[in-house]
C-alpha beads as a LAMMPS data file, in Angstrom:
LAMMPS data file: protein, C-alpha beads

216 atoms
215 bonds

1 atom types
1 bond types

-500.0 500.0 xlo xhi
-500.0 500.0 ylo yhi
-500.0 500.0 zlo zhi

Masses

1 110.0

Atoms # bond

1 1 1 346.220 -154.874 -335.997
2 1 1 344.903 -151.205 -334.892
3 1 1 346.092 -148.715 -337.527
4 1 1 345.830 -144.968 -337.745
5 1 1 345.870 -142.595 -341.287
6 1 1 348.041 -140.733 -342.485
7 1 1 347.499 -137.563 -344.309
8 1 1 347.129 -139.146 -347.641
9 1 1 344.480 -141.293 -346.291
10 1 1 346.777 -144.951 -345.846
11 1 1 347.013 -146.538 -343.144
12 1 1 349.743 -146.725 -341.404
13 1 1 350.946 -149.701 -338.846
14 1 1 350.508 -149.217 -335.581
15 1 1 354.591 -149.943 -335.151
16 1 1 355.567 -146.569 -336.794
17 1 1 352.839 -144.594 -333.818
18 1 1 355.368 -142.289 -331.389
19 1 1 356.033 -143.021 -328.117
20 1 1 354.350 -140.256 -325.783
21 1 1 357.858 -140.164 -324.656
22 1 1 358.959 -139.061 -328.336
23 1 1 355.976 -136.762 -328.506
24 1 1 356.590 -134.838 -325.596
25 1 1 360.424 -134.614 -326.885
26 1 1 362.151 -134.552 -323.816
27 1 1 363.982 -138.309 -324.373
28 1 1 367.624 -136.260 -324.834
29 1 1 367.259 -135.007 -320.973
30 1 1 365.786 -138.701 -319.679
31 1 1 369.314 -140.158 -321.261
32 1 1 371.477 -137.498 -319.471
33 1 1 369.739 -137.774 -315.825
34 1 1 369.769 -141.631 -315.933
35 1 1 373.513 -141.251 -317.356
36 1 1 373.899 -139.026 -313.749
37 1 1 372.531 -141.862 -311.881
38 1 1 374.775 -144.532 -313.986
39 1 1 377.844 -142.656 -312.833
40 1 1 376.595 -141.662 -308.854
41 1 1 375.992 -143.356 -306.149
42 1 1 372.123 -144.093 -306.887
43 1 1 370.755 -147.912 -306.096
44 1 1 369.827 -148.664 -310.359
45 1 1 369.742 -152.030 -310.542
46 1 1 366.653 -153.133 -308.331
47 1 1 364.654 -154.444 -311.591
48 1 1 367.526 -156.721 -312.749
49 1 1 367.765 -158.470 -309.336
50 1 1 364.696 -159.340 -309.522
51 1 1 364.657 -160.340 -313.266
52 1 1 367.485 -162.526 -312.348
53 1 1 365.737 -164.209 -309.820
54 1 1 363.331 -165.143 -312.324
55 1 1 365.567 -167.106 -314.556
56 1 1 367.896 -169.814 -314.623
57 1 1 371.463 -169.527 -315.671
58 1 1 372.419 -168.152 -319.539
59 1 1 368.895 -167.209 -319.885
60 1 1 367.655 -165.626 -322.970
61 1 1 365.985 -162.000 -322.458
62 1 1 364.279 -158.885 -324.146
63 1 1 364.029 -155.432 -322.995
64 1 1 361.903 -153.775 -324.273
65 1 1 361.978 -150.174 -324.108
66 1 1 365.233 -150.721 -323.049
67 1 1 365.786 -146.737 -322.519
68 1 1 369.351 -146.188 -322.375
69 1 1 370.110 -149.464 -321.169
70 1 1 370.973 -149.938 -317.632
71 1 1 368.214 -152.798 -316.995
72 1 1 369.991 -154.815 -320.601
73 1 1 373.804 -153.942 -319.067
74 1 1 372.904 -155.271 -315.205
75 1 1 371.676 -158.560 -316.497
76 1 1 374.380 -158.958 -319.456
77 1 1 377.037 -158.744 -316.353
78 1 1 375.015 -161.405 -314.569
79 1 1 375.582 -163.467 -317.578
80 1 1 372.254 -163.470 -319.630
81 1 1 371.796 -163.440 -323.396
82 1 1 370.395 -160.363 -323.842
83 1 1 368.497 -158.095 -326.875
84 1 1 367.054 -154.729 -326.086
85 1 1 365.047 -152.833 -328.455
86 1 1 364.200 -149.059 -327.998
87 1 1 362.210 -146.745 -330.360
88 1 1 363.791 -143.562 -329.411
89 1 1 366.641 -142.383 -331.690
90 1 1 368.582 -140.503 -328.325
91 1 1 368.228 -142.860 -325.993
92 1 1 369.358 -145.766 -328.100
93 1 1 372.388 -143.279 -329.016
94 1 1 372.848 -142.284 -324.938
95 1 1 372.724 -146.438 -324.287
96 1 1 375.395 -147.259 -327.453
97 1 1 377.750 -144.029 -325.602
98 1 1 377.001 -145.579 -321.666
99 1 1 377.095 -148.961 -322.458
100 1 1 379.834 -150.046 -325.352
101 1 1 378.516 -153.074 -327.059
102 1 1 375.522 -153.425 -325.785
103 1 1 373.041 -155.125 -327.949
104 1 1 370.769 -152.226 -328.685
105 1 1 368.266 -152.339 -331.448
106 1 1 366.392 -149.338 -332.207
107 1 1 363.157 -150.767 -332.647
108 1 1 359.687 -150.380 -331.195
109 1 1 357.581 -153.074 -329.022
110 1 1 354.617 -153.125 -331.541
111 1 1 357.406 -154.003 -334.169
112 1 1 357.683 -157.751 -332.217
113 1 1 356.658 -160.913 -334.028
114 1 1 356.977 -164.945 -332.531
115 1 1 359.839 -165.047 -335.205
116 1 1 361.888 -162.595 -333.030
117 1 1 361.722 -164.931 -329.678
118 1 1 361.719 -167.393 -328.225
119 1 1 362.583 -165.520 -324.906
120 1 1 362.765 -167.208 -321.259
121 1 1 362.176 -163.324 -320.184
122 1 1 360.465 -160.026 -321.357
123 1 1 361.321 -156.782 -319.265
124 1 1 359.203 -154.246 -319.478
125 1 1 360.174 -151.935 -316.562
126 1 1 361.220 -148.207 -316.147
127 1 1 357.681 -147.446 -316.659
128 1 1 357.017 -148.156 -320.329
129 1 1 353.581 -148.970 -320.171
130 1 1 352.851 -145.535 -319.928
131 1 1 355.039 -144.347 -321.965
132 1 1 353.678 -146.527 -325.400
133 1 1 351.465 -144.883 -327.926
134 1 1 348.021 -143.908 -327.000
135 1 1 345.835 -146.230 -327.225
136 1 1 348.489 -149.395 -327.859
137 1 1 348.744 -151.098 -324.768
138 1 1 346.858 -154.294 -325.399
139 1 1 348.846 -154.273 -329.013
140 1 1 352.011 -154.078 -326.669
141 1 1 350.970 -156.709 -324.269
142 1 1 350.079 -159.167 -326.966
143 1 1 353.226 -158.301 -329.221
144 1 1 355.462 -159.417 -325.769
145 1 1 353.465 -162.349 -325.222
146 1 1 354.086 -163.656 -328.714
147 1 1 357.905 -163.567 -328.368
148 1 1 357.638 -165.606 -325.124
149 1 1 358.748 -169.661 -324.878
150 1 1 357.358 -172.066 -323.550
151 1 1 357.744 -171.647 -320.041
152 1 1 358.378 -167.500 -320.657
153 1 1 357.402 -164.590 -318.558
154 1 1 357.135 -160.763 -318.517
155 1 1 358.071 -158.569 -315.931
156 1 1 356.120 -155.360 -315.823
157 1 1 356.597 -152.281 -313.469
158 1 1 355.072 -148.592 -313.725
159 1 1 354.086 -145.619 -311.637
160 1 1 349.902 -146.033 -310.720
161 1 1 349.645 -142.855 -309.114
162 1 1 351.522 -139.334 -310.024
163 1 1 352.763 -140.366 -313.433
164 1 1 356.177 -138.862 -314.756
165 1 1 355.236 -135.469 -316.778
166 1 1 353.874 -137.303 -320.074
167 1 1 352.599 -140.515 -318.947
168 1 1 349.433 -141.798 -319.378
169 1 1 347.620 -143.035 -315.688
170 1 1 347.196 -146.195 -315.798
171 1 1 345.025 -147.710 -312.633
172 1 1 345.722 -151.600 -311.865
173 1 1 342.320 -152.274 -312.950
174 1 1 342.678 -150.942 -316.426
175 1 1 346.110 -152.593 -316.733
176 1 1 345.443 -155.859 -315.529
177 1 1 341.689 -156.232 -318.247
178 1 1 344.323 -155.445 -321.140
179 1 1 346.186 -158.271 -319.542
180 1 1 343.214 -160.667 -319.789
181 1 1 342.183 -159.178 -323.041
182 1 1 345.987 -159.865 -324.422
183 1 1 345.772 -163.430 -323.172
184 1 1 348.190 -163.168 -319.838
185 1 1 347.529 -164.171 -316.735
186 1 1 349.076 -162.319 -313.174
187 1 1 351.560 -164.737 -311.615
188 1 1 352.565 -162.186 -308.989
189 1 1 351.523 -158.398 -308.332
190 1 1 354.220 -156.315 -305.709
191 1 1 354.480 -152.880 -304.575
192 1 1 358.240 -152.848 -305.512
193 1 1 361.034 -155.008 -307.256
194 1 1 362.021 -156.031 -303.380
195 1 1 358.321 -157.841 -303.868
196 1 1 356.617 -155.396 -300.855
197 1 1 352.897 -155.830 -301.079
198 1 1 351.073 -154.614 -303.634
199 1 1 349.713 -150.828 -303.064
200 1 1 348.064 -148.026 -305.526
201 1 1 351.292 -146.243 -305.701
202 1 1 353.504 -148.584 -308.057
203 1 1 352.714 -151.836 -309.492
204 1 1 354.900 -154.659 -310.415
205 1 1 353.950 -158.079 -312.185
206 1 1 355.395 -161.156 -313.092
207 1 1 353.009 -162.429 -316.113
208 1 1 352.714 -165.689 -318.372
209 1 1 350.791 -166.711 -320.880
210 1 1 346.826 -167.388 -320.101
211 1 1 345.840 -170.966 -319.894
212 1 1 345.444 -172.269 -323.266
213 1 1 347.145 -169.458 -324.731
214 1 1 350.479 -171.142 -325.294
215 1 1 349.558 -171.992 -329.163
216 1 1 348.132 -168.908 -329.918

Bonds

1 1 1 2
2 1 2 3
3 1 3 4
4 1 4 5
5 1 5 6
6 1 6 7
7 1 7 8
8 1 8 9
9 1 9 10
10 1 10 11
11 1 11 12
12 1 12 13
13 1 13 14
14 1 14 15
15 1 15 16
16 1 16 17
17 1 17 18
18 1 18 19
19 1 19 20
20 1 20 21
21 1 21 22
22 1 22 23
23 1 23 24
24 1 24 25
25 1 25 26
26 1 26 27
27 1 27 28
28 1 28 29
29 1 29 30
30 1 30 31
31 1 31 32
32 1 32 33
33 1 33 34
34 1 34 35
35 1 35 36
36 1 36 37
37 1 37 38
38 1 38 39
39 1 39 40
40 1 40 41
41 1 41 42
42 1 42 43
43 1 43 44
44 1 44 45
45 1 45 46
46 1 46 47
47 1 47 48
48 1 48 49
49 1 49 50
50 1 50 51
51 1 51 52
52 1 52 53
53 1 53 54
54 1 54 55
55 1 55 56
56 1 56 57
57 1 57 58
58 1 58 59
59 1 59 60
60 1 60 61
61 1 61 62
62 1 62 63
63 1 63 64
64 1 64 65
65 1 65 66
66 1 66 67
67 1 67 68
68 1 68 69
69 1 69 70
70 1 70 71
71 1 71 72
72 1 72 73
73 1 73 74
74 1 74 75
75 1 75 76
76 1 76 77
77 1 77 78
78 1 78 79
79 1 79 80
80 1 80 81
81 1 81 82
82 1 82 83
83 1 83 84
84 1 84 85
85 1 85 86
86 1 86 87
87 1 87 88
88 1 88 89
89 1 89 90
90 1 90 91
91 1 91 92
92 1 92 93
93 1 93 94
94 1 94 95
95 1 95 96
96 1 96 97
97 1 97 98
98 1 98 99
99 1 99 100
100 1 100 101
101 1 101 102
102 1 102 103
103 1 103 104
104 1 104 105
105 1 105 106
106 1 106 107
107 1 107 108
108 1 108 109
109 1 109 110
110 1 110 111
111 1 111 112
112 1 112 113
113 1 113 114
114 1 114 115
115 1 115 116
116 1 116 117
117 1 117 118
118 1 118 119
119 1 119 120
120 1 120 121
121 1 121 122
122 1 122 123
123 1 123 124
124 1 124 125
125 1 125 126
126 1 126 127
127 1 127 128
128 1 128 129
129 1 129 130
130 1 130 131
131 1 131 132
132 1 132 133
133 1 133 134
134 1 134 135
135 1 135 136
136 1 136 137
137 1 137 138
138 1 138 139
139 1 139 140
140 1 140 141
141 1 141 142
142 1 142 143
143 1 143 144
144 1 144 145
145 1 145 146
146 1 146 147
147 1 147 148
148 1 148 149
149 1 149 150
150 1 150 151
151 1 151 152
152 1 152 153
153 1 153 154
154 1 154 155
155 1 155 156
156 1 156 157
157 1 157 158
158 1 158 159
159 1 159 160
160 1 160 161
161 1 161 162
162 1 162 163
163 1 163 164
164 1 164 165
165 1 165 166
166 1 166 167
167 1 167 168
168 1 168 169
169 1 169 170
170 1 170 171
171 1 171 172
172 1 172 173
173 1 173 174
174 1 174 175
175 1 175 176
176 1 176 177
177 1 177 178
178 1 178 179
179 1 179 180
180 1 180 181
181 1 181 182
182 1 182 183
183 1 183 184
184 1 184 185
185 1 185 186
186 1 186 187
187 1 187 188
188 1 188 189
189 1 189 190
190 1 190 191
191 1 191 192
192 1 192 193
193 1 193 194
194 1 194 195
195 1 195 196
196 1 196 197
197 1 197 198
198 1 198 199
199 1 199 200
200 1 200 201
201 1 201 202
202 1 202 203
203 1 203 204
204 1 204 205
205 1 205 206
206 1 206 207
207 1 207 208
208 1 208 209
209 1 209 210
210 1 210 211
211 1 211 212
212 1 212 213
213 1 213 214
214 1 214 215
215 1 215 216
């Protein structure tokens, strides 16, 4: 695993880096303006749907980077098993206040190990990707894929073009070698979570493991 070093010269894992999310420290105002939407009128469940679609009945399913937790809430009511893990302190404290009981875990991505699945899903949406830690997003990739069962996928969806204030851009290109590098495969590639065609504006995947990965 990647490390950095700390000031005393040990390395440190790559699971304690900060989100650029965290860095930018501006996670207290993302809870309260998805909190708005939670409580308007706003259309917030278009990732769920979709994840839904992708798995039978009583499925099993992570989200990670769960944010305050309206992905992990939609697909609870649709009657999934669901864990979602979230590094940031606030927004695991806005999803605990917005959603009572939810199964929130604050945790980070990097943290994930094949002892913590099997899952039948991993959601990765809400633009997460870049969000992670610079220079982590193959770590992430193969720390998702490791938690997936047999038959598991990952559904993955970020901005490609004009980034949210923070974000690292991250071009199709670049995202989908880390995919081959971190032993996935694209099963499908949209334009939105209503599957349009794929554009350079937003991306959306559904990803499994790479043939003869499934051991590994």
């Amino acid at each position: 695993m990647n490390r950095t070093t700390a000031a005393h010269g040990d390395p440190i894992p790559m699971a304690t880096r900060r989100t650029r999310r965290q860095e930018a420290g501006n996670s207290e105002n993302f809870g309260k303006r998805f909190a708005d939407l939670v409580s308007g009128v706003e259309d917030i469940d278009g990732e769920a749907r979709l994840a839904d679609t992708l798995l039978p009945r009583g499925a099993r399913v992570l989200d990670a980077g769960a944010g305050m937790g309206r992905v992990s809430a939609a697909l609870l009511r649709r009657g999934h098993d669901v864990v979602a893990i979230e590094p940031d302190e606030a927004l695991v404290r806005q999803a605990r206040e917005t959603y009572p009981g939810l199964p929130i875990e604050e945790r980070d991505i990097l943290g994930l190990g094949p002892d913590d699945g099997p899952f039948d899903l991993v959601v990765c949406v809400g633009n997460v990707m870049i969000y992670l830690a610079e220079g982590t997003e193959r770590e992430a990739l193969r720390a998702m894929r490791a938690v997936l069962g047999e038959n598991g996928r990952i559904l993955v969806g970020f901005h490609l073009q004009d980034p949210p204030p923070h974000a690292h851009a991250y071009t199709a290109t670049e995202f989908e070698a880390d995919l081959a590098a971190a032993g996935l495969r694209v099963d499908l590639r949209a334009g939105t979570y209503q599957l349009h065609p794929a554009n350079e504006a937003y991306g959306v995947w559904v990803l499994s493991r790479a043939q003869g990965e499934a051991g590994r």
